[in-house]
C-alpha positions in Angstrom: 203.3 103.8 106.4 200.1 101.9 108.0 202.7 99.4 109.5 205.1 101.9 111.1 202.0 103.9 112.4 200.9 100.5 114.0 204.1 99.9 115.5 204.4 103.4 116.8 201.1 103.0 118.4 201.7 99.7 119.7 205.4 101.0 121.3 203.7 103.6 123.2 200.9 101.8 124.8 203.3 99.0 125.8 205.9 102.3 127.4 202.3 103.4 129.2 201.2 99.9 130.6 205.2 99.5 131.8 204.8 102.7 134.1 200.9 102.5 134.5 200.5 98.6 135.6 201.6 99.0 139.1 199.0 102.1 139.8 196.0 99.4 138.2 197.4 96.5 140.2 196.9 98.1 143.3 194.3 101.0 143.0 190.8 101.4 142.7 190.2 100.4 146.8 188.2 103.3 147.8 185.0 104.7 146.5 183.2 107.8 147.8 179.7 109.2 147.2 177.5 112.2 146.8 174.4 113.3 146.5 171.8 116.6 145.7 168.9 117.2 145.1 167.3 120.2 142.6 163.9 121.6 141.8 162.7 123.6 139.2 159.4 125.1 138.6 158.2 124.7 134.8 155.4 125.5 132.5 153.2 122.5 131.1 154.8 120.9 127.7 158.2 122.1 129.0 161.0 120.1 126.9 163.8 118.5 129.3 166.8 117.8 127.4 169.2 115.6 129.1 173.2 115.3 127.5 174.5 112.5 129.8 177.3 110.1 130.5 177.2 106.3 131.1 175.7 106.2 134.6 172.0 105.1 135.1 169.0 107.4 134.3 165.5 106.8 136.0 162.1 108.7 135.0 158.9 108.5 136.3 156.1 110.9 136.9 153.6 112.5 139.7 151.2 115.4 139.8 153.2 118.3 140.6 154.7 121.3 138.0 157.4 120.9 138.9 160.9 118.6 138.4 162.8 117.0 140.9 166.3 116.0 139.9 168.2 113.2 142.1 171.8 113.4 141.7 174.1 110.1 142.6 177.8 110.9 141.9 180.4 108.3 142.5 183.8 107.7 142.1 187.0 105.8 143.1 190.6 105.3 143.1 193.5 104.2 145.8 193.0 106.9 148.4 190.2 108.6 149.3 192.0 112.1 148.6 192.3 111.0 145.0 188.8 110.1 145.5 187.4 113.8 146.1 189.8 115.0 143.6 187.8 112.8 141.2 184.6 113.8 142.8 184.8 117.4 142.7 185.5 117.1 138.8 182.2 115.7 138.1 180.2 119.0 136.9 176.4 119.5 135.9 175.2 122.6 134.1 171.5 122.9 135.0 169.4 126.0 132.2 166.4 126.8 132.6 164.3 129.2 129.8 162.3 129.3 126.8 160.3 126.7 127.8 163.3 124.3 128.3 165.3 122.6 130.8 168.8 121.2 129.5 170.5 118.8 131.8 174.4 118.7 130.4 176.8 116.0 132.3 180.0 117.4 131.4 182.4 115.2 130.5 185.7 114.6 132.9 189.2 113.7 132.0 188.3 115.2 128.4 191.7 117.1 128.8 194.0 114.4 130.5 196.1 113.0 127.5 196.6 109.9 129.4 193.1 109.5 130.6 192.4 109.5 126.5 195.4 107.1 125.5 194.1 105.1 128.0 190.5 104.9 126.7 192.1 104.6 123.3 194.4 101.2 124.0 192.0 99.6 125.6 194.0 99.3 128.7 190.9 101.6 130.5 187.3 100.0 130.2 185.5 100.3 133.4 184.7 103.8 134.4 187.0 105.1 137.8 183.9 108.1 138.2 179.7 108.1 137.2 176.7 110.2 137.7 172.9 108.5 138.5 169.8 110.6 137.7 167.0 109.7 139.2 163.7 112.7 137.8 160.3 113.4 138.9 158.4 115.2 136.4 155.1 116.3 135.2 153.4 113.8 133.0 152.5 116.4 130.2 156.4 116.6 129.2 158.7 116.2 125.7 161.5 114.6 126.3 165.2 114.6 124.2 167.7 112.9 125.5 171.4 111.8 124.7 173.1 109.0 127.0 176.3 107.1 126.5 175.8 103.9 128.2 173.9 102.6 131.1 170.3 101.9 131.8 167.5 104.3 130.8 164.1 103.4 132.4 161.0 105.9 131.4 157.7 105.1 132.6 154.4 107.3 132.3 155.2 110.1 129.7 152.7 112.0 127.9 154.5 114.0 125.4 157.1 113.0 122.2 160.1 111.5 123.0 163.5 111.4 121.3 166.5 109.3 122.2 170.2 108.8 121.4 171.8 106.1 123.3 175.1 104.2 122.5 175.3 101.6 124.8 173.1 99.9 127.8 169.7 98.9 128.9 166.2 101.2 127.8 163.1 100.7 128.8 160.4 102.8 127.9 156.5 101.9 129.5 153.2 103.2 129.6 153.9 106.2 127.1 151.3 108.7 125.2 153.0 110.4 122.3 152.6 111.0 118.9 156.2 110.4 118.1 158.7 108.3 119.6 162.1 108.2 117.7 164.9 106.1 119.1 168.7 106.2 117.5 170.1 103.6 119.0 174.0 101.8 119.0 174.3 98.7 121.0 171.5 99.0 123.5 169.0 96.2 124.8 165.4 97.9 124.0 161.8 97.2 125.6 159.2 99.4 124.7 155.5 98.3 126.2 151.9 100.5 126.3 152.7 103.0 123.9 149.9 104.8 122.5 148.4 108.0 121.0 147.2 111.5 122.6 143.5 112.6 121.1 142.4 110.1 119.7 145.2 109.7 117.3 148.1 106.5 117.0 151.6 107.4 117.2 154.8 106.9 115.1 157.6 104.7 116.0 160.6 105.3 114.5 164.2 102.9 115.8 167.5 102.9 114.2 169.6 100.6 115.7 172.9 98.9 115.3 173.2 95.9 117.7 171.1 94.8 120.7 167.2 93.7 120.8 164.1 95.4 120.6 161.1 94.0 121.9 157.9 95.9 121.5 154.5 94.9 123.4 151.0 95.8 123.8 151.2 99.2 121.7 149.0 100.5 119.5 150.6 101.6 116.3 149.6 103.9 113.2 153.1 103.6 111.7 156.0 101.7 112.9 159.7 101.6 111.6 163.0 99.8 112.3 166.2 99.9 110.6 168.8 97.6 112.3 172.1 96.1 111.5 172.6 93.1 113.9 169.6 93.6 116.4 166.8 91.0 117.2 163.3 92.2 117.2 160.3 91.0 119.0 156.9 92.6 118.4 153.8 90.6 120.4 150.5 91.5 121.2 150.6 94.8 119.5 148.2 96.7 117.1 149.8 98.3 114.0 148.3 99.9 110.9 151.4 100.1 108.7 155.3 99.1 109.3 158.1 99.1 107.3 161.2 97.1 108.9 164.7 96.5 107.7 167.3 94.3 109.1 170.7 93.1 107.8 171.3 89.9 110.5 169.1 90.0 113.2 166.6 87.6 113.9 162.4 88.7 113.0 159.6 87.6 116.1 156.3 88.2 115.2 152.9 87.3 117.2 149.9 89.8 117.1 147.9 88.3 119.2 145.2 90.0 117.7 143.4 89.6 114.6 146.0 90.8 111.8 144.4 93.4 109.7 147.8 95.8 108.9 150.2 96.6 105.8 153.8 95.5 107.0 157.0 95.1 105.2 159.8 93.2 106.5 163.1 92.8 105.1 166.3 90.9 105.9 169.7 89.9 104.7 170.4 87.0 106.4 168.1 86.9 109.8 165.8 84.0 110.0 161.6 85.0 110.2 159.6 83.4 113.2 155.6 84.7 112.5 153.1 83.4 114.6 150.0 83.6 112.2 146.3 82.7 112.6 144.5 80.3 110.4 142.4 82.8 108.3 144.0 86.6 108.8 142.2 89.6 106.9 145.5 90.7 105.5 146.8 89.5 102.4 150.5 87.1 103.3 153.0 86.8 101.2 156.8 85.4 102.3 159.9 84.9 100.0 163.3 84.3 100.2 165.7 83.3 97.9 168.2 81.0 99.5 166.8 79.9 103.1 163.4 77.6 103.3 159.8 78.4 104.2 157.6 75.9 106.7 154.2 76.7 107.2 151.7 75.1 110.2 149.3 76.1 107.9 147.8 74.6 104.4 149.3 77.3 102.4 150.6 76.6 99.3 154.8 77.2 98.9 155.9 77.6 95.7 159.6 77.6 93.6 160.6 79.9 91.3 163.9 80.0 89.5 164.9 78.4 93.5 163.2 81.1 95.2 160.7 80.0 97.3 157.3 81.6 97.6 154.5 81.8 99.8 151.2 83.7 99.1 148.1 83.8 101.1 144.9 85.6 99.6 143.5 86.6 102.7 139.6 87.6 103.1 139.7 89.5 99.9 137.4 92.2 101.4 140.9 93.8 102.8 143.5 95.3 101.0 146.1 95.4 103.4 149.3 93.5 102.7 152.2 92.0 105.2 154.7 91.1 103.1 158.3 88.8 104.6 161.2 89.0 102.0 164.5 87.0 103.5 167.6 86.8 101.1 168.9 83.8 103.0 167.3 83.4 105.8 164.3 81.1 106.2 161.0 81.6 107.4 158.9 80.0 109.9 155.1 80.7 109.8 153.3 78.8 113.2 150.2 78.9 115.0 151.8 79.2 118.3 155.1 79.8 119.5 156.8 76.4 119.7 
């Protein structure tokens, strides 16, 4: 049954590319643009939820109480009246109440069979239509947002933040929250400057399934990854406690300050690069069962049943612990990044 559906499938997208080929041979010549501009007055701590496609998003911040949405729609196809036709489909709902503004990109072509099939067969990858956002907000803001693909740059937030993004480029800078939660697909990540509001550290929570993350200069109370395939980079930052898994991905680790934290890192299979100084306050200890440890520094390695062991005691008037655990991946522990 698994073979005929196959088949079946296979039949009809060859019957669609037969009739289709000549329209993507030759189409796609002219492109047309639009743009608007809204405003909308809001109270301070005003959520802004944004539900949007794969175009770009841009966020930054100024003095005003108010938001300033910058809309950017494009499209293209053979003609220009197919063009409009396309243009005129892209639709934004804009609501405004309860101490909330949703942005919602609708989504076009979700009832064109043949824009789905398409999509489906692979025979459609780039995008014939997209909508830019470029917001001016308050600083004092919460933002929740949910993007397919595209870049994502945020700068100058004070206020939690949540994101769902499946594809593209984020960058998030010079943030104040006390929580930043990131549920991520395939999506290259740089976080820098993130720190607390009153007095107090935030939480960083990231899920993600394929990409990089690379966090800098933040100041931490609790920091956790999960990730499938993602490399992650965290230099020059300040964190009281972290627990990080990782399946494949490769681990970067460089403080760059004196390393007084309790951290957990676990991977599968990705390989551990820890830039470490000669005497840290926090107890060290790195294993892995199958891959190798190398150490810059006199620290003794030790096998067990052909698991290889590294333990160092710290200044024994600390308690914290960062602890390295590979399966088969090995582990490099340096003074400086080589």
């Amino acid at each position: 049954m698994r073979r005929n559906d196959g088949l079946f499938i296979g039949i009809k997208a060859a019957i669609i590319l037969f009739f289709l080929l000549p329209c993507f041979l030759f189409a796609s010549d002219y492109e047309i643009t639009e743009t608007e501009t809204h405003h909308f007055e809001i109270s301070p701590n005003t959520l802004l939820e944004l539900r949007l496609g794969s175009g770009n998003l841009n966020i930054a911040t100024w003095g005003k109480p108010t938001i300033q949405i910058l809309v950017r729609k494009w499209a293209k196809a053979n003609n220009r009246e197919k063009a409009e036709s396309k243009l005129k489909e892209l639709k934004i709902e804009f609501t405004l109440g309860n101490n909330k503004l949703f942005v919602h990109q609708l989504s076009r072509g979700s009832n064109n069979p043949f824009s789905s099939l398409l999509k489906f067969t692979g025979i459609k990858k780039t995008p014939s239509t997209k909508i830019d956002f470029e917001l001016t907000v308050p600083k004092s803001i919460r933002l929740k947002i949910d993007k397919k693909d595209g870049s994502a740059i945020i700068d100058g937030i004070r206020g939690n933040i949540t994101i769902e993004q499946k594809k593209g480029i984020l960058e998030i800078t010079n943030i104040l929250a006390q929580n930043l939660e990131l549920k991520l697909d395939e999506v290259q990540t740089k976080i820098s400057n993130l720190n607390g509001q009153n007095g107090v550290d935030p939480h960083l929570s990231i899920s993600i399934k394929q990409g990089e993350i690379v966090l800098d200069n933040s100041k931490l109370i609790r920091l956790v990854i999960k990730s499938k395939d993602a490399d992650i980079y965290l230099v020059g930052n300040e964190i009281r406690s972290g627990e990080i898994e990782t399946k494949s991905g490769d681990f970067f680790f460089n403080p760059n300050l004196e390393l007084k934290a309790k951290i957990r890192v676990r991977s599968d299979s990705g390989d551990m690069f820890l830039i470490l100084p000669d005497f840290p306050e926090s107890k060290i200890i790195a294993e892995t069962a199958l891959g190798v440890i190398r150490s810059a520094h006199q620290w003794e390695i030790k096998k067990s049943g052909g698991i290889s062991i590294l333990e160092y005691n710290g200044n024994k008037k600390n308690n914290e612990v960062c602890e390295f655990f590979s399966d088969i991946g090995d582990i490099f522990i340096q003074r400086k990044w080589q």
